[in-house]
C-alpha positions as CSV (number, residue, x, y, z in Angstrom):
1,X,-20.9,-15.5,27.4
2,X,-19.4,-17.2,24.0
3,X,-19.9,-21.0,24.0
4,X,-16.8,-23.4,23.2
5,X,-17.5,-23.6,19.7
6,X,-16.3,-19.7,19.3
7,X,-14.0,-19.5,21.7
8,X,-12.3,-22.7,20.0
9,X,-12.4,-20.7,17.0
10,X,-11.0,-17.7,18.1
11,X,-8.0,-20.1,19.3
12,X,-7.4,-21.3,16.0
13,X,-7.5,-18.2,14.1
14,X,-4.7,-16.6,16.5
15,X,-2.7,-19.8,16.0
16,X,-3.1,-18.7,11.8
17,X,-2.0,-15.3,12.4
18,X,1.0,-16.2,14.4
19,X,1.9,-18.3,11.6
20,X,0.7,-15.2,9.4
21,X,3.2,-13.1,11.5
22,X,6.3,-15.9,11.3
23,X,6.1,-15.6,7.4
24,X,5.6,-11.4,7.5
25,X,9.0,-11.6,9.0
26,X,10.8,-13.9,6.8
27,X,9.4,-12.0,3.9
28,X,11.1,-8.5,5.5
29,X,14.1,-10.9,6.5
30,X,14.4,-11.5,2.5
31,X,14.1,-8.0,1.2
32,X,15.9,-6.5,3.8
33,X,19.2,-9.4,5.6
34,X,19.2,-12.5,3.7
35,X,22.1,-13.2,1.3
36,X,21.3,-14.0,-2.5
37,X,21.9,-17.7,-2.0
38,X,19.3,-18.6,0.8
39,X,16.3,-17.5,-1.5
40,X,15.5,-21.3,-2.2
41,X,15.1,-22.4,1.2
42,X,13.2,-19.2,1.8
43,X,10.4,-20.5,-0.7
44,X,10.4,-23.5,1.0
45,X,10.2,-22.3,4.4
46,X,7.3,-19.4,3.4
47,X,5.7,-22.3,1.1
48,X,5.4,-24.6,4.3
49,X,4.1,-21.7,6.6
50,X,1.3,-21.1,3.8
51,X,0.6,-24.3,4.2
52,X,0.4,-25.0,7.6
53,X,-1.9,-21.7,8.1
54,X,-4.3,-23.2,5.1
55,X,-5.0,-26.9,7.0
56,X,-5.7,-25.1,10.2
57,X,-8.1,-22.9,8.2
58,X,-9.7,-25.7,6.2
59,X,-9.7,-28.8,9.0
60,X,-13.4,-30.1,9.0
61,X,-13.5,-29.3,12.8
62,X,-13.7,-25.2,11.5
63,X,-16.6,-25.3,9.3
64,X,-18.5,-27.2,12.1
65,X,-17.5,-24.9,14.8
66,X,-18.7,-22.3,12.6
67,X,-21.8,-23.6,12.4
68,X,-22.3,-24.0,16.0
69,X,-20.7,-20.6,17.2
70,X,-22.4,-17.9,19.1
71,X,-20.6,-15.1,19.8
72,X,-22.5,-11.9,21.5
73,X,-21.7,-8.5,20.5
74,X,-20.9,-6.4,17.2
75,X,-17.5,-6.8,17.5
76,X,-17.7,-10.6,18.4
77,X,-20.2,-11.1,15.6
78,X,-17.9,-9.1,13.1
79,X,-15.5,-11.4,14.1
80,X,-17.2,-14.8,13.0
81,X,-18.7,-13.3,9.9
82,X,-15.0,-12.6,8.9
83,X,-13.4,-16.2,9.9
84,X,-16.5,-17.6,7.7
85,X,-15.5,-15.3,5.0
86,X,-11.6,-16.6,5.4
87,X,-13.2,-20.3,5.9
88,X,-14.8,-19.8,2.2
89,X,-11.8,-18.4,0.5
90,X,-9.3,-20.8,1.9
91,X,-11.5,-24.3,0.9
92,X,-11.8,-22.9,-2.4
93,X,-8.1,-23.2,-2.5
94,X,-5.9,-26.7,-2.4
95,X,-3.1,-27.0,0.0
96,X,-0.9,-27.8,-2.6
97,X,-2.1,-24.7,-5.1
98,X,-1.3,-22.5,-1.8
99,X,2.1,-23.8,-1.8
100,X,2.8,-23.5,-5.2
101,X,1.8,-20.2,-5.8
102,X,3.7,-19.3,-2.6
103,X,6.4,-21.1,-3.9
104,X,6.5,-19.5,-7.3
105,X,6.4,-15.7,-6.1
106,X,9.6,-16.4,-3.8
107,X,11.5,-18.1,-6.9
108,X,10.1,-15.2,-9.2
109,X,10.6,-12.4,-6.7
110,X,14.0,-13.3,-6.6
111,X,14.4,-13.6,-10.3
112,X,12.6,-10.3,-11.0
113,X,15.4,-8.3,-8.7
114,X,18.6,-9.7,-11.4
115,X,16.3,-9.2,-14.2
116,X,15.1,-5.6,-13.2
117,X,19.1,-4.9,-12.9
118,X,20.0,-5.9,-16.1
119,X,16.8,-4.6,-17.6
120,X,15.6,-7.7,-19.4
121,X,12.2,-8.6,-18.9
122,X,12.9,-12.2,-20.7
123,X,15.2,-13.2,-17.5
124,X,11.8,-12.7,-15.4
125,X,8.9,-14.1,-18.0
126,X,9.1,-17.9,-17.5
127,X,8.8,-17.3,-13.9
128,X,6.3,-14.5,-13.9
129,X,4.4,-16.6,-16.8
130,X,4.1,-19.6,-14.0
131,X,2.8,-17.1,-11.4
132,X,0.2,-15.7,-13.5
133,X,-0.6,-19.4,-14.6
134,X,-1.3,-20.1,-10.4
135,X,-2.9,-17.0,-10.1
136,X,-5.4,-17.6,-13.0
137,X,-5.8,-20.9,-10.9
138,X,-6.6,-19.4,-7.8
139,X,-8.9,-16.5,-8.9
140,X,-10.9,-19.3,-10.8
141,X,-11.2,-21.8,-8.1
142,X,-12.2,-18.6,-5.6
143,X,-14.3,-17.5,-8.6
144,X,-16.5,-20.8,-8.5
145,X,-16.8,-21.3,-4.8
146,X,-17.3,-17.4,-3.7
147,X,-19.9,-16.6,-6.7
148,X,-17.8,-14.1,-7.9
149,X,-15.8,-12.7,-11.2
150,X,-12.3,-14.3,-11.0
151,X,-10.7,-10.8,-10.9
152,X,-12.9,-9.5,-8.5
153,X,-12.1,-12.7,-6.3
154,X,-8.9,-11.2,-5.7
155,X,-9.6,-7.9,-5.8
156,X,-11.7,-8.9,-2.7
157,X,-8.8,-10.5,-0.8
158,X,-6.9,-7.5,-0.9
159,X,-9.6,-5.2,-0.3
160,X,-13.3,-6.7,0.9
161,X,-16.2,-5.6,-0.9
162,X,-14.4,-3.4,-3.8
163,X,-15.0,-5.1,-7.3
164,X,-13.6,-3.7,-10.9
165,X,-17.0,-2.7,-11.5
166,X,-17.0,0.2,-8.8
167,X,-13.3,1.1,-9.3
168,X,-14.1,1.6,-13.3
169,X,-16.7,4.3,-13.6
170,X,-14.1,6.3,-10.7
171,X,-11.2,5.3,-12.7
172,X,-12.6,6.6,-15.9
173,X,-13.7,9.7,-14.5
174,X,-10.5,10.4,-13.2
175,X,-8.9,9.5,-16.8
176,X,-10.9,12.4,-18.1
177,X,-9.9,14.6,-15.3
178,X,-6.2,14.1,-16.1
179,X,-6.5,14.9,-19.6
180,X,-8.0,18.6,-18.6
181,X,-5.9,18.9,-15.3
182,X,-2.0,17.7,-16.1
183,X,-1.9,19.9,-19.1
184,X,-3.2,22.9,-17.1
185,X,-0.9,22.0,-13.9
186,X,2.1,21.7,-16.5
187,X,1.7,25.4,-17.6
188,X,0.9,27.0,-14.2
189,X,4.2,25.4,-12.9
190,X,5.9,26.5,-16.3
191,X,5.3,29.8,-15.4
192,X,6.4,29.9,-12.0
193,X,9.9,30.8,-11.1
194,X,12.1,27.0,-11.5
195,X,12.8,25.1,-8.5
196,X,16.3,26.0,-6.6
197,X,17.6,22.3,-6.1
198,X,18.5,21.5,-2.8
199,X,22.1,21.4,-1.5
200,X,23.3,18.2,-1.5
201,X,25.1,16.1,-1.0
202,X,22.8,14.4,1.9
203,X,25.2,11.8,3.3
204,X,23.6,8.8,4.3
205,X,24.2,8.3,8.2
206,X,22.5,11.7,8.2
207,X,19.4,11.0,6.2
208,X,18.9,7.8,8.4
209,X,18.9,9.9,11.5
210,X,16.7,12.2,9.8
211,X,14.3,9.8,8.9
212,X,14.4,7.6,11.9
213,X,13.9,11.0,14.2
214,X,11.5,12.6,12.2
215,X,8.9,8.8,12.1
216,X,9.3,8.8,15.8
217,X,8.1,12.8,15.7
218,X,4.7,12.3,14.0
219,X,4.2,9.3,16.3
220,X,6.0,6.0,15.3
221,X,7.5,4.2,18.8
222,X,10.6,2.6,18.1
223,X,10.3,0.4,21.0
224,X,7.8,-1.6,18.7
225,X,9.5,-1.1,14.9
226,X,12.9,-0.8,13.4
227,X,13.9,0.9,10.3
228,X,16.3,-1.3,7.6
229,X,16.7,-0.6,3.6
230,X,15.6,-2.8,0.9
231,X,15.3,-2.3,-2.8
232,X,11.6,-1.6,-2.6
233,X,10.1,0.4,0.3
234,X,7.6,-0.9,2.3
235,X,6.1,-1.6,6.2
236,X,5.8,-4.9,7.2
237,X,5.9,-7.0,10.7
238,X,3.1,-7.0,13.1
239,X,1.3,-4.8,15.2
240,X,3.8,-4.5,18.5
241,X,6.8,-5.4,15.9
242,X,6.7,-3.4,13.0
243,X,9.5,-3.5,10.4
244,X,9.9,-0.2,7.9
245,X,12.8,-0.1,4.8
246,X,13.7,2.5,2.6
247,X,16.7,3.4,0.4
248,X,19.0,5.8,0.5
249,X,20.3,8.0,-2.4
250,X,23.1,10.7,-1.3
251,X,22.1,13.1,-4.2
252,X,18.2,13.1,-3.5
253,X,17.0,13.3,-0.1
254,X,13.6,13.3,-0.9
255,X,13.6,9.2,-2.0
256,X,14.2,8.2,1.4
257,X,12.5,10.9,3.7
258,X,9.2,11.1,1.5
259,X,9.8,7.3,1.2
260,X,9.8,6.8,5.1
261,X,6.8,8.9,6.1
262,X,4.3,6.7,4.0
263,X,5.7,4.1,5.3
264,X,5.3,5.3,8.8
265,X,1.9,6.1,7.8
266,X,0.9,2.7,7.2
267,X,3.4,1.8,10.2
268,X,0.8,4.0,12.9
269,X,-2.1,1.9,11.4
270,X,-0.8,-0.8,12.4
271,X,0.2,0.1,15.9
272,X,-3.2,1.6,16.3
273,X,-5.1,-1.3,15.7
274,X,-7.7,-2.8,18.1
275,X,-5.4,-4.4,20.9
276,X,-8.3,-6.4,22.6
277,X,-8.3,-8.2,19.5
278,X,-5.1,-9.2,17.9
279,X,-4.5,-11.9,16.1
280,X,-8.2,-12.1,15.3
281,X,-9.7,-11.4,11.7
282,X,-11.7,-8.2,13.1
283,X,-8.7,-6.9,15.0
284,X,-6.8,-6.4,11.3
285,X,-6.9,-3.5,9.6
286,X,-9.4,-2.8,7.0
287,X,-8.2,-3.4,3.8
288,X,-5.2,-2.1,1.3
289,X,-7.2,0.8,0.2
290,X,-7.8,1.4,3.9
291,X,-4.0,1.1,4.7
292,X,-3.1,3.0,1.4
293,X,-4.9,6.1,3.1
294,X,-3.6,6.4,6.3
295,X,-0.1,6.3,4.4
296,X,-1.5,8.9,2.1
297,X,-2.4,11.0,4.5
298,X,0.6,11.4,6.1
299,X,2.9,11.5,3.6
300,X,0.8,13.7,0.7
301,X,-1.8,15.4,2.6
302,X,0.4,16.0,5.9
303,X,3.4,16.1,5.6
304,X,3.8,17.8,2.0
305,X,1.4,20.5,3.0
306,X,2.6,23.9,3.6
307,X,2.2,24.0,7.0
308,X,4.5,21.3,7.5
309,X,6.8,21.8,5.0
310,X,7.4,25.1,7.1
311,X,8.9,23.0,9.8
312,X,10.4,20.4,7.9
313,X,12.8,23.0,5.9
314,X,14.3,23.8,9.2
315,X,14.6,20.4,10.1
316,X,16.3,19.4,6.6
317,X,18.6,22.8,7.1
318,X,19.8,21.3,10.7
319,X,20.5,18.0,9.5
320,X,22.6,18.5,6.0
321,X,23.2,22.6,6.4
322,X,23.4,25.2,3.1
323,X,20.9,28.4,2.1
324,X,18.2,28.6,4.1
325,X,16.4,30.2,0.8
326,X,16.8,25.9,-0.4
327,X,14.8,25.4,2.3
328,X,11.8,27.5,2.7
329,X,8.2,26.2,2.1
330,X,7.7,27.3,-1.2
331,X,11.2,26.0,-3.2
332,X,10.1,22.5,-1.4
333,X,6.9,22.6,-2.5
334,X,8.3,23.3,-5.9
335,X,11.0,20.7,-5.3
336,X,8.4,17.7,-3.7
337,X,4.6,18.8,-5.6
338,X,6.3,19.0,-9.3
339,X,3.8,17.9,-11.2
340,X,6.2,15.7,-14.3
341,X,5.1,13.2,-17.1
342,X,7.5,10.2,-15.3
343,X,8.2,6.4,-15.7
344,X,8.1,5.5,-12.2
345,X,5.3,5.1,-10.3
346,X,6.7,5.5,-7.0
347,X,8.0,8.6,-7.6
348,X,5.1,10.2,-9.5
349,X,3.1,13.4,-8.7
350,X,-0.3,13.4,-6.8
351,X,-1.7,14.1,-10.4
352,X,-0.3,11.4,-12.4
353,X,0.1,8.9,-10.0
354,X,-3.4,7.2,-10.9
355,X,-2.8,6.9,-14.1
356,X,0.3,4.3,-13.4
357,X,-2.5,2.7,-11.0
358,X,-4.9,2.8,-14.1
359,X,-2.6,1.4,-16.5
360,X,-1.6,-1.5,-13.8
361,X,-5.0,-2.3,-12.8
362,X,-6.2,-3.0,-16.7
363,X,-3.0,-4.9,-17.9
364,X,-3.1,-7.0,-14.2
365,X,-6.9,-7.7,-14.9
366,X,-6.5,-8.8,-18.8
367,X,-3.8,-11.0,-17.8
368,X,-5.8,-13.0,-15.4
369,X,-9.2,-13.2,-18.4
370,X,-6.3,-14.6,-20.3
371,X,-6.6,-11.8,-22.6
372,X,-3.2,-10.8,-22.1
373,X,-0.3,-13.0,-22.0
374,X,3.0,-12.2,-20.2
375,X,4.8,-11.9,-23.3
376,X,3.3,-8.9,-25.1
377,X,3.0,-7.3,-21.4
378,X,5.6,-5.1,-22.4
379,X,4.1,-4.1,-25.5
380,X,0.9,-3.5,-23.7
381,X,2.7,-1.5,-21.0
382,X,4.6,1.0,-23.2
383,X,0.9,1.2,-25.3
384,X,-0.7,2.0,-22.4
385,X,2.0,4.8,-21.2
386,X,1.8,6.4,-24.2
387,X,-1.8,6.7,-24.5
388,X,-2.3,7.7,-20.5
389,X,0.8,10.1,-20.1
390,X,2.6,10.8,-23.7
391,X,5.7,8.8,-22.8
392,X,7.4,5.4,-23.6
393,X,9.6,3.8,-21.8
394,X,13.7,3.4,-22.3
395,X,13.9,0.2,-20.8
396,X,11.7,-1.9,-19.3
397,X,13.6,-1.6,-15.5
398,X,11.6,1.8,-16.3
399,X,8.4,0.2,-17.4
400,X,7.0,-3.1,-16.6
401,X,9.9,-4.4,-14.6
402,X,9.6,-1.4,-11.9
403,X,7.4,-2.8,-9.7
404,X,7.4,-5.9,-7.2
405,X,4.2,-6.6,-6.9
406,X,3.1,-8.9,-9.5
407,X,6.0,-11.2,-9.8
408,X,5.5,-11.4,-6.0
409,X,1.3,-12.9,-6.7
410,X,0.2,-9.3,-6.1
411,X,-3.3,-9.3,-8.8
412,X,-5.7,-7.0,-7.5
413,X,-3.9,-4.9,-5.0
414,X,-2.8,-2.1,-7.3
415,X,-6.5,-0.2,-7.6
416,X,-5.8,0.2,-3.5
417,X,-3.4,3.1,-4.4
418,X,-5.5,5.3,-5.7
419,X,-8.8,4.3,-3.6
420,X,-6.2,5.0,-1.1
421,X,-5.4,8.3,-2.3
422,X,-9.0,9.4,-2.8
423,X,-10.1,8.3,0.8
424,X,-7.1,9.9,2.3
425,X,-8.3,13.3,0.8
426,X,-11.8,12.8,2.4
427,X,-10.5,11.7,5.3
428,X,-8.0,14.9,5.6
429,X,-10.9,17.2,4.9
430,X,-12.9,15.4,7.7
431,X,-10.3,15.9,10.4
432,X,-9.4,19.5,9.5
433,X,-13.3,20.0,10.2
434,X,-12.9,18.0,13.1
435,X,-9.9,19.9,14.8
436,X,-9.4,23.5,13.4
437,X,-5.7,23.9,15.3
438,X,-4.5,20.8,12.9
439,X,-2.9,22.9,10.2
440,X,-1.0,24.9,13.4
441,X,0.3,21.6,14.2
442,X,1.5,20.7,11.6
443,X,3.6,23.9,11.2
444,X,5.3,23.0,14.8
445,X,6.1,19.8,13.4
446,X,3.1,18.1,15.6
447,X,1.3,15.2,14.1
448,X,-0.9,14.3,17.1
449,X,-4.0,16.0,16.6
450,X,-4.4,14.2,13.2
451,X,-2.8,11.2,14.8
452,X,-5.6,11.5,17.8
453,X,-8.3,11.7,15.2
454,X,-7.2,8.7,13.0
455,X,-6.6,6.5,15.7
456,X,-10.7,7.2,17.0
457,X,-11.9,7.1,13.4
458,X,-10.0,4.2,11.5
459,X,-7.4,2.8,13.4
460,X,-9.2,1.5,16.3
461,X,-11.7,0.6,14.1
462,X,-9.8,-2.5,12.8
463,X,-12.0,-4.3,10.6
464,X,-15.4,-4.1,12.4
465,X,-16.5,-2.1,9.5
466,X,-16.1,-2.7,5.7
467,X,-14.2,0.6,3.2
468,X,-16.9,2.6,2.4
469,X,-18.6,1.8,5.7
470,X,-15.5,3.0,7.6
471,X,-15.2,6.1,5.2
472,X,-19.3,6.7,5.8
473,X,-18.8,6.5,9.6
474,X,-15.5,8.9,9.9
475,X,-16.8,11.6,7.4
476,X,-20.7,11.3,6.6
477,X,-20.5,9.5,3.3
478,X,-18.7,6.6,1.7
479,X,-15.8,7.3,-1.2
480,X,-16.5,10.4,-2.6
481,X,-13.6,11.3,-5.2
482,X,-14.6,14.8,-5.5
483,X,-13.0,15.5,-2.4
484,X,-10.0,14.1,-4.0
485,X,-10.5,16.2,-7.3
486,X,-10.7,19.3,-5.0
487,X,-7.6,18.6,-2.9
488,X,-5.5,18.4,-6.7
489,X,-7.7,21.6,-7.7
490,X,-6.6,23.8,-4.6
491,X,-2.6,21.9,-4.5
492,X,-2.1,22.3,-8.5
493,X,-4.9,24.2,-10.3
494,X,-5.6,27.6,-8.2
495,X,-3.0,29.8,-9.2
C-alpha cells in the first residue's frame, strides 16, 4: 500500500509530463508544420507551458508530500528518489528564469535557421549571446542549490550522474586514439579499390516509402509514430505518439535512410519503455547517453554491419533500380563506412565523429565558466577543427552554425553522443553473446532478436537504474570504451 502523500505525488508528476508531452509536440509542430511567422507565439505558448510545469513542480504542497511519502517497492522507491531529484533542480530555478530561457531558445532557434542559410553567424550572436547569458544563469543557480560545478549541473539534467570529470580522461584517451587510428584507416581505405557511387537519382516519394517501410521492418509501429521532414533530424513525441523527421536529398540516399534508422533507434526506445509507469520520472528513459545508444546501435552497429547491408542492397536495388554490383555489401560499406576528415558532424564517420563531440563539449563548457564568449566562438571553433581533424572551415553554416542545439539551450547534451556511441558498442557485443543467430538476422533483414534483447535489457528498464548501472546490469560492467576501440579496430583497422 502507498499512503496519499505518494500517490498525490504520482498525480502531479503525470499532470507535468502531460504538459511535458503538450510542449514535445509543439516543438516537432515548429520544426516540422508551422509557417515562419507563427514562431513568436510559439515562444510564448512553449514559455507558458514551461512555466506551468515548473509551479506544479515547485508548489509548497510537493516538497511536503515528499517528505511524508512512502512508497513500497524498488520501482516505487526509484520513483520518489527521482521526483525529489526533479523537486531540487526545479526550486533552484525561478519561474520567470524558466520562461525566459524558454523564451530565448524559441526566438534564437528561429534566428539560427536564417542565419545558418545565409551563413552569417552575426545574424545569430545577439540572440545566442542572451541564451548563453540564461544558461550561465541557470547552471549557477542549479550549481548552488545541487552542490555541484555549474557545467556539471547541466550535464546532469541531460544525463544523471555523468560529470565532465568522468567524460575527460575517456575523451582524452580517445583524442590519442584518433591521432594513431584516422591516419591508419585513411591509408588502408586509400588502398582499397574506390567506391562505385550509387545510381541515382533517388526520387523522393521513393526514398520516403523506403524509409517509412524499412523503420516499420526493424520494429517501429506506425500505429503510434509518423514520419515528417525538418531541417534537422530528430525523434520526438511521446511514448504511444512518436514523431520522427528527416530530409530528403535526391542525389544522396544515404542522408535520409541512415538519417531515419537512428532516428528509429531512439524511436523503439521510446515505445519500449515501462508502460506501468508512464508519465512518471522512473517510467522515462534513462538519459541522452542512454537514448544516443540505442540509436547507435541500430543505425552503426546494426544496420551498417555487413550482415545487413547484405539485405539492405537488395532492398535499395528494388526501390530505385540500376547494377546490382552498386549494391552489394562491400561497395556500401565503402560508400556508408568511408572514413573522411569532414565539417559536418552529422555526417561524419564512426572514427571521427567524437572528435566534433570533443571539440563541442570543450567550447559548450568554456562558454558557460565565462571563459569563452560567443563572439570569438567562431574563432575557437575553426582552432579547434584544425587542431582535432587538420581542417578549417569555409563558412561557418559548415562550422559553428551547423548545429541546433545550442541556440536551442542545449549545454551539456553533446558528450551524450559519444558516451552514446561507446555504450552502444558494449551493448552490441553483449547481445551478439546473448543470441548467436543475431548476425543471421540481420542478413534477412530481421531486427527482432536485437530488438527482443534491448527491450529486456534497457528499454523496459526506463529509468529504475542510473547509465553505468544500466550498462553494469545488461553486460557485466559499467562503460567500458575499449569495447568501443575494438568495434573501430575490427570495422576500420584489420585489413
Amino acid at each position: 500500500m502507498h499512503n496519499a502523500a505518494y500517490d498525490r505525488l504520482k498525480a502531479r508528476f503525470a499532470r507535468i509530463a502531460a504538459l511535458g508531452e503538450a510542449a514535445a509536440m509543439l516543438h516537432w509542430d515548429a520544426s516540422a508544420m508551422m509557417p515562419p511567422g507563427g514562431g513568436e507565439a510559439r515562444g510564448e505558448q512553449l514559455a507558458a507551458l514551461a512555466g506551468l510545469a515548473h509551479e506544479l513542480l515547485t508548489a509548497p504542497v510537493v516538497a511536503e508530500d515528499l517528505e511524508i511519502a512512502r512508497p513500497e517497492g524498488v520501482w516505487e522507491e526509484t520513483n520518489l528518489a527521482l521526483m525529489v531529484r526533479s523537486h531540487a533542480r526545479a526550486t533552484a530555478l525561478p519561474t520567470e528564469l524558466v520562461e525566459a530561457s524558454t523564451r530565448a531558445n524559441s526566438a534564437c532557434e528561429k534566428i539560427w535557421r536564417e542565419a545558418k542559410a545565409r551563413a552569417d553567424f552575426a545574424h545569430v550572436a545577439p540572440a545566442l549571446a542572451e541564451v548563453v547569458r540564461l544558461q550561465r544563469e541557470t547552471a549557477q543557480a542549479l550549481a548552488a542549490a545541487l552542490s555541484m560545478d555549474p557545467y556539471d549541473a547541466l550535464m546532469d539534467g541531460y544525463q544523471r550522474g555523468v560529470a565532465a570529470a568522468d567524460v575527460e580522461p575517456v575523451f582524452a584517451a580517445y583524442e590519442a586514439f584518433l591521432a594513431d587510428a584516422l591516419p591508419r584507416a585513411e591509408a588502408i581505405q586509400a588502398a582499397r579499390p574506390p567506391a562505385v557511387a550509387l545510381p541515382g537519382p533517388f526520387p523522393v516519394p521513393a526514398q520516403r516509402d523506403l524509409c517509412a517501410r524499412l523503420s516499420a521492418r526493424i520494429g517501429l509501429d506506425y500505429a503510434h509514430a509518423r514520419l515528417d521532414e525538418s531541417l534537422h533530424p530528430f525523434c520526438g513525441g511521446t511514448p504511444t505518439d512518436v514523431r520522427l523527421t528527416t530530409f530528403y536529398d535526391a542525389r544522396d540516399v544515404s542522408k535520409a535512410l541512415l538519417g531515419v534508422l537512428h532516428e528509429t533507434g531512439h524511436a523503439l526506445y521510446e515505445r519500449g519503455l515501462p508502460a506501468a509507469f508512464a508519465r512518471q520520472p522512473v517510467g522515462d528513459a534513462a538519459g541522452m547517453a542512454a537514448h544516443e545508444s540505442q540509436s547507435l546501435i541500430v543505425e552503426m552497429q546494426a544496420c551498417r554491419s555487413d550482415a545487413f547491408l547484405g539485405f539492405l542492397g537488395g532492398e535499395l536495388r528494388a526501390a530505385f533500380g540500376g547494377d546490382a554490383a552498386a549494391y552489394a555489401p562491400g561497395n556500401l560499406a565503402a560508400n556508408w563506412r568511408r572514413v573522411e576528415r569532414g565539417f559536418i558532424r552529422v555526417d561524419a564517420d564512426e572514427i571521427t565523429y567524437p572528435a566534433h563531440v570533443i571539440l563541442r563539449f570543450r567550447l559548450e563548457r568554456a562558454m558557460i565558466q565565462g571563459r569563452l564568449e560567443v563572439a570569438d566562438l567562431p574563432g575557437a571553433w575553426n582552432e579547434g577543427m584544425q587542431r582535432m581533424l587538420g581542417i578549417t572551415p569555409p563558412d561557418d553554416a559548415r562550422g559553428c552554425l551547423q548545429d541546433i542545439h545550442w541556440h536551442d539551450g542545449a549545454f551539456g547534451y553533446f558528450p551524450s553522443y559519444t558516451l552514446g556511441a561507446m555504450a552502444a558498442a558494449q551493448l552490441m557485443k553483449a547481445a551478439r553473446a546473448a543470441e548467436p543467430g543475431l548476425d543471421a538476422a540481420l542478413a534477412q533483414g530481421d531486427m527482432a532478436p536485437l530488438l527482443s534483447w534491448l527491450r529486456v535489457h534497457v528499454h523496459a528498464k526506463g529509468s529504475l537504474l542510473g547509465f553505468q548501472e544500466l550498462l553494469r546490469a545488461a553486460t557485466g560492467k559499467p562503460l567500458d570504451p575499449q569495447d568501443f576501440i575494438d568495434h573501430l579496430t575490427a570495422r576500420y583497422l584489420d585489413g
